[in-house]
Structure formats: C-alpha cells, structure tokens
N, C-alpha and C positions, 0 to 999 in steps of 0.2 A: 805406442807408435810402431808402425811396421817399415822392416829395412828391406831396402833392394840393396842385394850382393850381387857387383856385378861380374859374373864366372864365365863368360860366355868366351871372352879372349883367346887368339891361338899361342898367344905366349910365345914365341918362335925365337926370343933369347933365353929362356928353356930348354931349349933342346939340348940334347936326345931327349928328357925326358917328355915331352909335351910332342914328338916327335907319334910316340901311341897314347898319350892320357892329357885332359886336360891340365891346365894351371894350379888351378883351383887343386888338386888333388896332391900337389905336390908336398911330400912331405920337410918339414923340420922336428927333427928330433923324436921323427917317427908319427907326425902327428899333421895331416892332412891341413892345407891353411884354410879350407873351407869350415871342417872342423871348428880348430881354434876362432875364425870370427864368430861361430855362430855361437858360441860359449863364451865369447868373449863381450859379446852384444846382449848375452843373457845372464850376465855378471850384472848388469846393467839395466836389468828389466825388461829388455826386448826379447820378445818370445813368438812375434810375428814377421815372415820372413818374406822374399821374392827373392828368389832368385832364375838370374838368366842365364841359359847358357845356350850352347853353337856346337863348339866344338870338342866332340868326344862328349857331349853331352847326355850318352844314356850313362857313361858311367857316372857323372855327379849323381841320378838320378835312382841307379844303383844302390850306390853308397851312400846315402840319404834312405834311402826302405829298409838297407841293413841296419842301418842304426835306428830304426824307429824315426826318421827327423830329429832324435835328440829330443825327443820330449815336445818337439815347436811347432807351431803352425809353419807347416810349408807351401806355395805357392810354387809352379815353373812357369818360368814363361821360356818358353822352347823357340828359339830363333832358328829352328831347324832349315832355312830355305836361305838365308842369308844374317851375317855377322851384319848387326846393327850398328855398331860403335856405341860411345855413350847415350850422345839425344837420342840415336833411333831406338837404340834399346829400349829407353826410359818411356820413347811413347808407344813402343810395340807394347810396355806392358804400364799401360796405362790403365787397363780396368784392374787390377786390380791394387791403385795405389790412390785413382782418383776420388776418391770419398769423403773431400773436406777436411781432411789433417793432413799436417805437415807428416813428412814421412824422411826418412835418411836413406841415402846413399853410400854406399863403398865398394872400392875395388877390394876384389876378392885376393887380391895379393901383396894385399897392405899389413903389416902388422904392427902395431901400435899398443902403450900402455896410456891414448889418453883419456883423460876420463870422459865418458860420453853423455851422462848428465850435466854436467856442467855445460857443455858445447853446448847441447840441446835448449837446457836453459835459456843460457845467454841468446841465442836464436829467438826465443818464444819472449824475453824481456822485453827484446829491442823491436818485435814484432818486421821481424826484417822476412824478405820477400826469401832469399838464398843467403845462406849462411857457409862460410868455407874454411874447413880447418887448414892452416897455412902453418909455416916457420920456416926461420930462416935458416936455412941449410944451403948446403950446393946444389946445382940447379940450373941446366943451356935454358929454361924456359922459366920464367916468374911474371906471377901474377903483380899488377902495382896497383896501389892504394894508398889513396891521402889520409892524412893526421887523423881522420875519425871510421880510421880503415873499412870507407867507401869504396867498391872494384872502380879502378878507375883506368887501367889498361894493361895488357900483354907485351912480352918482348920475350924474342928468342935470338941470344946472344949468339949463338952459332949460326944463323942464317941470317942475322940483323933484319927480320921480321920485326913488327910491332903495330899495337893497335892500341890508342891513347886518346883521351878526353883531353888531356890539357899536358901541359909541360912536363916532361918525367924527369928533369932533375928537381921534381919539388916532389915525387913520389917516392915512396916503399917498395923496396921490390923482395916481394918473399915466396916460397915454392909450396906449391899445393900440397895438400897431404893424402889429395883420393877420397876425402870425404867430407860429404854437403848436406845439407840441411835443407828443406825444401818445400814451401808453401804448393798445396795440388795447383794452384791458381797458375802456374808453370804451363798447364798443359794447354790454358786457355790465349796461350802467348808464343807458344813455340810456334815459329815460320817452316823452320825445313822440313823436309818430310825424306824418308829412304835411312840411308846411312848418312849421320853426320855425329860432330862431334857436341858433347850438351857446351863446353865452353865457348864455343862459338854462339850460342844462344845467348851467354851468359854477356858476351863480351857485348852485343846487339841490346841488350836488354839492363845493362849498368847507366844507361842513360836516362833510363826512364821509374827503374826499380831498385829497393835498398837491397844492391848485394853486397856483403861485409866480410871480411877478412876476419877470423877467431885465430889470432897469435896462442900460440903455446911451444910450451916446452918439452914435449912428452917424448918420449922413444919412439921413433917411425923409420919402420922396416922396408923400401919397397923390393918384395922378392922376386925381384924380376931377370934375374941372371943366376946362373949358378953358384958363382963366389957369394951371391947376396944371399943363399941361404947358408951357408956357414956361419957369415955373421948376423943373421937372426940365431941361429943353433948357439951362439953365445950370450942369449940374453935372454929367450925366449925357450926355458925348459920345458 
C-alpha cells in the first residue's frame, strides 16, 4: 500500500521555527517528524511513499537524498505554485496514487503509536469507501457518527458551525486523528477543484458513501505548536 505524507503545510504555529524550514522537518528528540513517520509506516510494511510539499519544499527534498529516501520508494508531488490544502493536494497528486488500491493518508505532523495494520485491515474487511482514524480526545472541531460509526456530521464548538445528516444528540462526537484510509474511487467523486479542504468532500459524500469512524486508543501527538513538541519529546524517544 503507498502513503501520501502530507508535508506541504506552512505550519505558522511553528514559528520561529517554520519561520526558515518546513513542518515536516521539525525536530523531536532530535529526530525530524518526517523522519520518524516514514519509519514508523515501515515498521508496518509501507515502503512506498508520496509526499507533498509547498513550503520550504526543496529542503524536505534535500533531506530525503541525504538520507538515501530511507531505503523507500519516494515520490514528490511539489505544489511549488500554490499550497493545496488537503483535497487539492490529494488530487494534485493523484497520478501517482490513482491505480486501483486503496492507499493511506497522514499528516506529517501527526505522531502516533497506532498500529497501522490493524486500521488498514479493518478498512479492507468492512470494504468501506474512507476509513478515519478517530478518538475521543479534546477537540473545538469533531467528526459524528452513529452506533455503526457511519460519518454522519461535523460540528465546530467554537464557531457553532455544523453539518449533520440527522439529529446530533443521537450521535458520537469524536476527533480526527489526521489519518485515512482511502478507496482511489475518491478521485472519481471529488467536485472541488483548486484549494480545498478533502473533509469537506467527505462531509458531501457520507451521504452516498461508507465513510467510518476506526475508534482507538493509541497515543496521538498532534505537533503543531511548540509546547506540543515537548510533550511528544516525553513519549516519543
């Protein structure tokens, strides 16, 4: 199965450091997090890669030839002209993921101890169209989903946004984990086209397509401020 890492972000709750380097590069405990996913997803048997990036993008690119890629097939898709967000990203670099397998998604500033077989599995059991690693944590923004954790709407407590199929007090409200699961059949569905966001595809498309919720328990880091890499630096040597 090949992973799209998505590294292209300007990460701007980063700063200073994303201020000269990308996200992706930043380290914990001395160890680049682009690094650690891509060793962390070949803990796991994934050894075929995409990654995208934007900004400060020749150093990922860099640093990736210094290392040999780590031994992995690596792919760029170089969004050198404009930041796509998730969906644009996903279908900027859609030749090389479209080829009839499901394929994974992550943000590149995620870290996590879940196990990725298992998620993938369950995906390929239930033959579900998008599969979404969730838990319940804190979270202004959660995905909901009914008793057979079908996506069935969004709500963003701080803005009292939301977008709902049916009644949310009979829903689950749990926070994404950054990482999906994804039938290519995605790309034959996607409407937006430029910069957009892929949950907004998703949210458009849980009416028609099994997107599912994968509850777990695992350690999930997201390193997207500076205090948050400390506390990955405690768990994540």
């Amino acid at each position: 199965m090949k992973a799209l890492i998505l590294a292209a972000g300007k990460g701007t709750r980063l700063a200073p450091f994303t201020d000269h380097h990308p996200k992706a590069l930043a380290k914990v405990n001395g160890i680049p997090l682009l690094e650690r996913n891509i060793r962390y997803l070949q803990h796991y048997g994934i050894n075929d890669f995409v990654i995208n990036i934007h900004h400060f993008g020749q150093q990922i690119v860099d640093f990736l030839r210094k290392h040999d890629d780590f031994g992995a097939r690596i792919e760029i898709s170089d969004e050198k002209d404009e930041l796509l967000e998730t969906g644009g990203g996903l279908i900027f670099a859609r030749k090389f993921l479209d080829h009839g397998e499901d394929f994974l998604m992550m943000n590149a500033d995620i870290l996590t101890d879940l196990n990725i077989s298992d998620f993938i599995a369950a995906h390929q059991e239930k033959k579900d169209f998008i599969t979404l690693a969730v838990s319940d944590r804190k979270s202004s923004r959660k995905l909901l989903f009914n008793e057979s954790m079908m996506l069935r709407g969004w709500l963003n407590s701080t803005t009292g946004e939301e977008r709902l199929t049916e009644a949310k007090d009979k829903l689950i409200p749990l926070s994404f984990s950054g990482i999906h699961c994804v039938n290519p059949g995605i790309f034959h569905q996607i409407k937006r086209i430029g910069k957009f966001s892929i949950m907004d595809e998703y949210l458009d498309m849980m009416q028609t397509n099994l997107i599912r919720g994968y509850e777990h328990q695992a350690l999930l880091i997201d390193v997207g401020r500076p205090e948050s890499v400390l506390q990955a630096e405690q768990y994540f040597k």
